[in-house]
Backbone bond lengths (Angstrom), bond angles and torsions (degrees), N, CA, C in turn:
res aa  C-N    CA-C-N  psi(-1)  N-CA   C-N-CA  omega(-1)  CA-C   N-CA-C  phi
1 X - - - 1.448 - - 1.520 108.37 -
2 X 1.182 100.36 178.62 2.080 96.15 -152.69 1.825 76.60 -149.88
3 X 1.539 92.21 165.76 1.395 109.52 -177.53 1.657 90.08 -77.22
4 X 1.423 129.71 -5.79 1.660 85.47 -147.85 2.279 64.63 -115.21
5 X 1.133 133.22 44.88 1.134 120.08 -150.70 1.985 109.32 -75.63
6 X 1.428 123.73 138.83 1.772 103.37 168.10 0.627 125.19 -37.91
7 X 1.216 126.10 -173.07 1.794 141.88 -165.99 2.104 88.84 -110.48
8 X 1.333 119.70 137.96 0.928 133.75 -147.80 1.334 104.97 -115.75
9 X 1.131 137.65 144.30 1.771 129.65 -178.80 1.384 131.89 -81.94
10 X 0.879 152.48 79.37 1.442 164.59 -151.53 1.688 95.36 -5.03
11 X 1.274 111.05 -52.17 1.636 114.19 -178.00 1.249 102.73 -57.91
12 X 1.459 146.58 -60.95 1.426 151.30 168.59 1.418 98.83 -19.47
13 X 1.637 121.96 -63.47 1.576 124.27 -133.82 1.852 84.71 -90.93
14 X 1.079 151.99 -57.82 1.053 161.05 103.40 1.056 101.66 48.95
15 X 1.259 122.55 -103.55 1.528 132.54 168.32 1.208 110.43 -27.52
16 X 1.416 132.54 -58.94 1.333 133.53 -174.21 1.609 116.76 -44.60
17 X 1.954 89.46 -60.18 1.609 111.49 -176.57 1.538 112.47 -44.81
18 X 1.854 116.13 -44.67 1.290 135.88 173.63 1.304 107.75 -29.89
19 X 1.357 96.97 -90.14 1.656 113.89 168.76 1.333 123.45 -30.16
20 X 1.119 128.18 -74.72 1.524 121.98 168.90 1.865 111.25 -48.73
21 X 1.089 121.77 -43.68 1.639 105.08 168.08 1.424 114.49 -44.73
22 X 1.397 91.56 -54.96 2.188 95.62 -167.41 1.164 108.51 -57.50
23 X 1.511 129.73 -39.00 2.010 130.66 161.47 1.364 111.00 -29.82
24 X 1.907 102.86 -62.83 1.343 101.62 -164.67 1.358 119.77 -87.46
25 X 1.222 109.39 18.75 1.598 118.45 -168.28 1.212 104.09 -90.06
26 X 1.613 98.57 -62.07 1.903 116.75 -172.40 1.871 97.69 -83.58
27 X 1.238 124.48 -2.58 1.423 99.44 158.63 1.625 140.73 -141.09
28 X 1.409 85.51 19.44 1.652 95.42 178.26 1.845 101.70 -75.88
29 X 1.114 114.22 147.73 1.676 116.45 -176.59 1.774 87.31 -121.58
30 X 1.679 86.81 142.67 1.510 122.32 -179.21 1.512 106.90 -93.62
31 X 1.749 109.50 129.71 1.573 97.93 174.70 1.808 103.32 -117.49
32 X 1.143 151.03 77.88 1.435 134.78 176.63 1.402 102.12 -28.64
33 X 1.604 104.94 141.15 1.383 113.90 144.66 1.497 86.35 78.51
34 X 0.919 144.65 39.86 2.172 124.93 166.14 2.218 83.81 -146.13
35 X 1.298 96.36 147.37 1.564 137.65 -12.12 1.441 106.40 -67.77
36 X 1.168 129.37 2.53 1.535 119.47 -168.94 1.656 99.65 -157.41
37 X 1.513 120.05 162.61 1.467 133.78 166.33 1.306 105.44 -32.79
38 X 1.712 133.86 138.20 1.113 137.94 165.99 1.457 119.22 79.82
39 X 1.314 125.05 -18.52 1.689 127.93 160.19 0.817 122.42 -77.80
40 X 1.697 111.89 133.10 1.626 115.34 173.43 1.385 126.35 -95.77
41 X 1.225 110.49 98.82 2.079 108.61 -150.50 1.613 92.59 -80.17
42 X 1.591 99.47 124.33 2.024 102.84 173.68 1.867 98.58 -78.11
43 X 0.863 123.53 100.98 1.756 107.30 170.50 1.475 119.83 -89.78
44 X 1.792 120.30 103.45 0.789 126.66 -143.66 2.026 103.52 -106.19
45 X 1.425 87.52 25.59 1.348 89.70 -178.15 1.662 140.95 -81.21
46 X 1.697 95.76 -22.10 1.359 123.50 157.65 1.579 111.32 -42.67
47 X 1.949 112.65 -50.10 1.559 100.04 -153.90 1.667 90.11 -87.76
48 X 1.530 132.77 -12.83 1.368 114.58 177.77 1.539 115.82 -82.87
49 X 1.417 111.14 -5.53 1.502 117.17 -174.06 1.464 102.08 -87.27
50 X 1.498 121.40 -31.30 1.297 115.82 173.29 1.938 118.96 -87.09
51 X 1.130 112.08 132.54 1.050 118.72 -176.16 1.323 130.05 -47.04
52 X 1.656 128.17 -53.72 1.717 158.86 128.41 1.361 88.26 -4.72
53 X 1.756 108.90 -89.24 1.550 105.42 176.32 1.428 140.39 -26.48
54 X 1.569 99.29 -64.52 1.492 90.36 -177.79 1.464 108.56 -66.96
55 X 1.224 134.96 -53.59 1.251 135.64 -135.03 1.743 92.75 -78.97
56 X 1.378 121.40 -11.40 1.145 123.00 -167.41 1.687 102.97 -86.70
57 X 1.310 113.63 -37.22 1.548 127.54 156.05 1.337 107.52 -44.83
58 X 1.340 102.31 -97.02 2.263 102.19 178.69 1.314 110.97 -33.97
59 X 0.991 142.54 6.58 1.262 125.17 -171.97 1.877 90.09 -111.91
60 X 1.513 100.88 -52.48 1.750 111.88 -175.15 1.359 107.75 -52.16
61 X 1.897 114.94 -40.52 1.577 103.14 -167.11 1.831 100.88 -94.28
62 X 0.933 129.75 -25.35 1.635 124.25 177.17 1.552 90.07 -52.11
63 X 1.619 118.89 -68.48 1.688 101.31 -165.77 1.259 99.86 -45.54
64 X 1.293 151.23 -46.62 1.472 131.82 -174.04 1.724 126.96 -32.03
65 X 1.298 106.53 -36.78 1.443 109.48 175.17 1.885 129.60 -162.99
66 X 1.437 98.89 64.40 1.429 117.95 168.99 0.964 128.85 -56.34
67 X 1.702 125.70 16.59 1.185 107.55 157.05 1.417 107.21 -122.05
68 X 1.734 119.43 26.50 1.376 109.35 -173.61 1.745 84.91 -91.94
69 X 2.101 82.07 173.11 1.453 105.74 -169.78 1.776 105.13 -109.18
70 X 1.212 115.62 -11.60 1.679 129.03 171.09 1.468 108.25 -120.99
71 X 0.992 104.71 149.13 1.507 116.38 150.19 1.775 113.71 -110.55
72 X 1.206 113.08 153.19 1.515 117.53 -174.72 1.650 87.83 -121.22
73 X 1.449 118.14 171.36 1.465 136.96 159.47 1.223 97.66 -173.58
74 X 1.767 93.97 131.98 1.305 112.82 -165.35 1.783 108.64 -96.65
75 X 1.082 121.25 120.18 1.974 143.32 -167.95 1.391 65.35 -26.24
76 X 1.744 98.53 154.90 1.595 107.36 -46.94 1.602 106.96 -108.06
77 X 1.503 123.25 -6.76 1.778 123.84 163.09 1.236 94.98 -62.28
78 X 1.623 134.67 -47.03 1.492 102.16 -160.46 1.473 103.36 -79.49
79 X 1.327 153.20 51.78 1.346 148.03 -169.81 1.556 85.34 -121.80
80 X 1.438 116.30 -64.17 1.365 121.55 161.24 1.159 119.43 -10.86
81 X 1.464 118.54 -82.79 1.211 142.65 -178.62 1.967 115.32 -52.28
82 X 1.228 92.96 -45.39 1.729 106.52 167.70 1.276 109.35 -55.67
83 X 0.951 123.55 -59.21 1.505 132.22 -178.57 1.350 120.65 -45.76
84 X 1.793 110.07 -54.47 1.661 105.74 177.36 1.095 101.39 -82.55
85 X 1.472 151.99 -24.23 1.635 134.36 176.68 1.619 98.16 -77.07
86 X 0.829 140.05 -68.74 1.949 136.36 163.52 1.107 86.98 2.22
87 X 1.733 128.78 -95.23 1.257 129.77 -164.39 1.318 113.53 -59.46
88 X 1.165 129.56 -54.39 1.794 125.62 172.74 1.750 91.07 -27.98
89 X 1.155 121.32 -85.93 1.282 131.66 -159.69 1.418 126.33 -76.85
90 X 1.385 96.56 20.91 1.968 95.70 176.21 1.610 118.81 57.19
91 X 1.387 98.30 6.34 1.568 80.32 167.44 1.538 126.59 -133.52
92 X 1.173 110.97 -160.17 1.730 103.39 -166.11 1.635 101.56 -77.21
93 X 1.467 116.19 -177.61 1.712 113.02 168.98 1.707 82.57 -144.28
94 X 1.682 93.76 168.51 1.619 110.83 -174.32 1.363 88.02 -147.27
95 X 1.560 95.70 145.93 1.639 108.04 -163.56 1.312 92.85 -96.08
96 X 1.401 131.19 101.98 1.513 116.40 148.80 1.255 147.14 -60.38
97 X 2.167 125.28 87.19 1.338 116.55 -131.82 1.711 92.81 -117.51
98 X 1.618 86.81 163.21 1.677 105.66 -172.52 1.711 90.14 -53.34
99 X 1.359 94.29 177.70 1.657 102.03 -178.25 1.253 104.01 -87.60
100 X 1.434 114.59 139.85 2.013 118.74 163.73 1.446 95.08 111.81
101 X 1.724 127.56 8.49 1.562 120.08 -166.71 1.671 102.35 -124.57
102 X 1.503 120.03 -19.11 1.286 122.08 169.05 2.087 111.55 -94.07
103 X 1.058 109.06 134.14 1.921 110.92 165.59 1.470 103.68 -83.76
104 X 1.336 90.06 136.60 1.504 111.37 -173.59 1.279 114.69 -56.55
105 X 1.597 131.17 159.30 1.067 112.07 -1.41 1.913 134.69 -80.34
106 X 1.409 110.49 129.19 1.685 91.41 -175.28 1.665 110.26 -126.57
107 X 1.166 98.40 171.71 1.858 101.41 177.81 1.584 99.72 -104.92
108 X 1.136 109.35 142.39 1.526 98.22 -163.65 1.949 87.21 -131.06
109 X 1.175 98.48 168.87 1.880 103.58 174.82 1.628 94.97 -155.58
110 X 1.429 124.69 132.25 1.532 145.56 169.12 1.298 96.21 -92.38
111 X 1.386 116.92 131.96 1.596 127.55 153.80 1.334 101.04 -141.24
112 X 1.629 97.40 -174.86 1.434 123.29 -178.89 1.367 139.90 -93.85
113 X 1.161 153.92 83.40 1.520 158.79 -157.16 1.365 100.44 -82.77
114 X 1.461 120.95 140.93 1.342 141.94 153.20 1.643 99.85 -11.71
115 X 1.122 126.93 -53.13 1.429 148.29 -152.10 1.292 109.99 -119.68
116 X 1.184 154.49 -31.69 1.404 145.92 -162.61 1.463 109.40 -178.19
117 X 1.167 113.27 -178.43 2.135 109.06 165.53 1.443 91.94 -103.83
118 X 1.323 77.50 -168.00 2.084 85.22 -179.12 1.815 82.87 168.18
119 X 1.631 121.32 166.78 1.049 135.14 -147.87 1.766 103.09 -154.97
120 X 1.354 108.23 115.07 1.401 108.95 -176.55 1.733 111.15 -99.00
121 X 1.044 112.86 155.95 1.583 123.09 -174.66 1.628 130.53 -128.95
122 X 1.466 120.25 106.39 1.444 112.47 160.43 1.522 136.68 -114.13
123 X 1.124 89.15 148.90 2.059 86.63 -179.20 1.329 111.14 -17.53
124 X 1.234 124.08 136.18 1.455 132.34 172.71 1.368 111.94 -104.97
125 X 1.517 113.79 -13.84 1.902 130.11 170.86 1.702 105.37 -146.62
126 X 1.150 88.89 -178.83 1.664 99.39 -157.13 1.137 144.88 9.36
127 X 1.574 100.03 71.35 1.257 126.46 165.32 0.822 116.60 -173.52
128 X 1.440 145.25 96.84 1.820 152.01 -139.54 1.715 96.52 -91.48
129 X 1.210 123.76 104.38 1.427 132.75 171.89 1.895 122.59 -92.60
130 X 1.717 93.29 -21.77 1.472 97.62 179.34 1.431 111.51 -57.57
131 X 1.558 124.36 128.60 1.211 116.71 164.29 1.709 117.20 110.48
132 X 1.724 90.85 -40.66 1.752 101.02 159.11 0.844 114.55 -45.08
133 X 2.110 112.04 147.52 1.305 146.37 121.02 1.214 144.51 -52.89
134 X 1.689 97.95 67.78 1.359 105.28 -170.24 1.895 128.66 -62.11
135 X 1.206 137.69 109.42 1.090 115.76 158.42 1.576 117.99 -74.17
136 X 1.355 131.45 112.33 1.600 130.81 153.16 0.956 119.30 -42.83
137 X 1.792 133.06 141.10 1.392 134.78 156.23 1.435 109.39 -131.65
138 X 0.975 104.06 160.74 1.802 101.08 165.41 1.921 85.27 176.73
139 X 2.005 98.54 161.80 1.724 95.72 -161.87 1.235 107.62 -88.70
140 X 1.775 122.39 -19.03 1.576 109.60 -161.39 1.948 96.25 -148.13
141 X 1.092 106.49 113.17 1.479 105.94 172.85 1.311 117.14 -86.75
142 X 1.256 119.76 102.48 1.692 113.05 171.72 1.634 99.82 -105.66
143 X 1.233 123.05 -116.37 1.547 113.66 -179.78 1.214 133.86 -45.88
144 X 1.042 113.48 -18.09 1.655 112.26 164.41 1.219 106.00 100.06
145 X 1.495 116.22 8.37 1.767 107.75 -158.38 1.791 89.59 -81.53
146 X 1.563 111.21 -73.54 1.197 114.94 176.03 1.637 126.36 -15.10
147 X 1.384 118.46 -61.56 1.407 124.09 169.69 1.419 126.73 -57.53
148 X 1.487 102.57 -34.45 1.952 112.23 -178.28 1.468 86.15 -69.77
149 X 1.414 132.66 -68.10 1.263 146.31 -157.30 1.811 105.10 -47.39
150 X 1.140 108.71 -32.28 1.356 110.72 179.34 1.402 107.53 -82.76
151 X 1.280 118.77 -60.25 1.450 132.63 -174.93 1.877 103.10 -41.32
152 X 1.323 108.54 -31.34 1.681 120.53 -165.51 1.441 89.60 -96.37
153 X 1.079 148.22 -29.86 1.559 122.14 146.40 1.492 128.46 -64.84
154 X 0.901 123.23 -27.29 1.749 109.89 173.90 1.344 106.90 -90.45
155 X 1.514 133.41 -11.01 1.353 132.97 171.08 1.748 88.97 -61.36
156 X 1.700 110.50 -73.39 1.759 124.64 -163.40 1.630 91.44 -18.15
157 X 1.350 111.62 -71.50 1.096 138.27 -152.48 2.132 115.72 -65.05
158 X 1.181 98.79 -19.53 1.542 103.49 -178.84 1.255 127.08 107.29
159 X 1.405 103.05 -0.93 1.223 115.45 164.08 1.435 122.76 -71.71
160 X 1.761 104.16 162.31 1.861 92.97 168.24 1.537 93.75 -140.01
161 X 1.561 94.71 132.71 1.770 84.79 -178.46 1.661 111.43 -79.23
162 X 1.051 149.89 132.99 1.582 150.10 163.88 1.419 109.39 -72.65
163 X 1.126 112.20 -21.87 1.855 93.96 162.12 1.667 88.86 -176.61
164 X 1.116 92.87 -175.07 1.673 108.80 -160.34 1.670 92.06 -149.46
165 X 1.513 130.31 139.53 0.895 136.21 -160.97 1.956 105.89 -143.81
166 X 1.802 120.64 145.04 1.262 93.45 166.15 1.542 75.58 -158.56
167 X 1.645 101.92 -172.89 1.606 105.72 -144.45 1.806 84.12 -105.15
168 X 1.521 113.55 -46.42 1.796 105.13 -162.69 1.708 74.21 -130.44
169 X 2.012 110.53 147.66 1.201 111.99 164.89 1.713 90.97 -108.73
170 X 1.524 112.70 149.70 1.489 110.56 152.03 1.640 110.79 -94.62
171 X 1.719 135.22 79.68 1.067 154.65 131.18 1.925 112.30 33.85
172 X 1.337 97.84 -72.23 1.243 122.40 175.72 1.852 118.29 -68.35
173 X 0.971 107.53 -9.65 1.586 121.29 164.82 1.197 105.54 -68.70
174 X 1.073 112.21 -46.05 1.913 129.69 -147.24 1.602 122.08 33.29
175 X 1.260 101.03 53.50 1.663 120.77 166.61 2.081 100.50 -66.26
176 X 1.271 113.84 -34.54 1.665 86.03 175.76 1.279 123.10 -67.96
177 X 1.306 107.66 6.71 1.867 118.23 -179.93 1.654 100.79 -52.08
178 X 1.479 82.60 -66.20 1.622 116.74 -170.03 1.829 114.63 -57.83
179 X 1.174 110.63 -9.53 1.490 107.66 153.90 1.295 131.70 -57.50
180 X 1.466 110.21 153.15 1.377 120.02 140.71 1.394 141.24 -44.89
181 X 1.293 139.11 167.78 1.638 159.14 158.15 1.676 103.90 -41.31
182 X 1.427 102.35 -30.00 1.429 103.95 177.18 1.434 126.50 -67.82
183 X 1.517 124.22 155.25 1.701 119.11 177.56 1.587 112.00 -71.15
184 X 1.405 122.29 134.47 0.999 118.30 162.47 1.119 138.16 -127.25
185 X 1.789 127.43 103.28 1.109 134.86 -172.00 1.485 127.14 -64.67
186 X 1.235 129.50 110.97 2.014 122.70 162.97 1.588 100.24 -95.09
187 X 1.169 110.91 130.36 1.574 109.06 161.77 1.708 112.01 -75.35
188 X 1.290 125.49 -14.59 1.374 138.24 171.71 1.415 127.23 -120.55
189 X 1.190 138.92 101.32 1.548 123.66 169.44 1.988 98.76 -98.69
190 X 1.899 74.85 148.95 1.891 70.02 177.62 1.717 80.00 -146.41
């Protein structure tokens, strides 16, 4: 698939979406209790280690938004994930990193985790974002803080994301509250 790719037939996208669910269905592993008492950690590392899997993902989240000009992935699975839609889609990716991992100058945003805050970070120079087509990624949406928090740096900055993408939603969180105006694709809700 190409940045400039057709418009695709509901049966196509469907099928696709299918497929990439059934990867992440039969191989994401469940941890109770990590990182802390009462969290249910999705570990989604099984479906990028398998080949079928991943590629069945990059393929599901690039159709999400072919006409952006970036890809984002949010520290540090969505870098993964940035990387094979980047290449699916001919275009660049930008690492969206925890705070204390980029040299200044950066735009930084604090939110809230199920579990703790924490503070995400992007280039504040060299790399012109005003005006970009951001696609969002990141692997597991539970509260939504992480994803809003990202989405609210490329807004600061002049960006507009065109859709926002993630691999499993946890539903019952209700982190899509906490979105943006933007579309947001899960190939999995659980």
């Amino acid at each position: 698939m190409s940045k400039h790719a057709a418009i695709e037939s509901d049966d196509l996208i469907a099928e696709r979406t299918d497929k990439a669910a059934s990867q992440v269905e039969r191989l994401t592993r469940w941890r109770d209790d990590f990182p802390t008492p009462g969290v249910r950690f999705a570990d989604l590392t099984p479906v990028f280690a398998d080949p079928e899997g991943f590629r069945a993902v990059i393929e599901c989240l690039a159709a999400c938004a072919p006409d952006a000009d970036l890809v984002a992935g949010v520290d540090a699975r969505g870098f993964l994930l940035g990387a094979g839609v980047a290449a699916t889609l001919g275009t660049g990716v930008l690492a969206v990193r925890k705070a204390g991992k980029l040299p200044p100058p950066i735009v930084s945003r604090e939110y809230v985790l199920e579990y703790g805050t924490a503070a995400l970070e992007i280039p504040g120079d060299g790399v012109e974002l005003a005006g970009r087509r951001i696609l969002l990624l990141d692997d597991v949406l539970a509260t939504g803080g992480t994803l809003a928090a990202a989405a609210s740096l490329f807004e600061q900055v002049g960006a507009e994301i065109v859709s926002a993408a993630i691999v499993l939603e946890i539903s019952s969180l209700g982190g899509r509250d906490r979105q943006g105006d933007y579309p947001l694709t899960s190939i999995v809700q659980v």
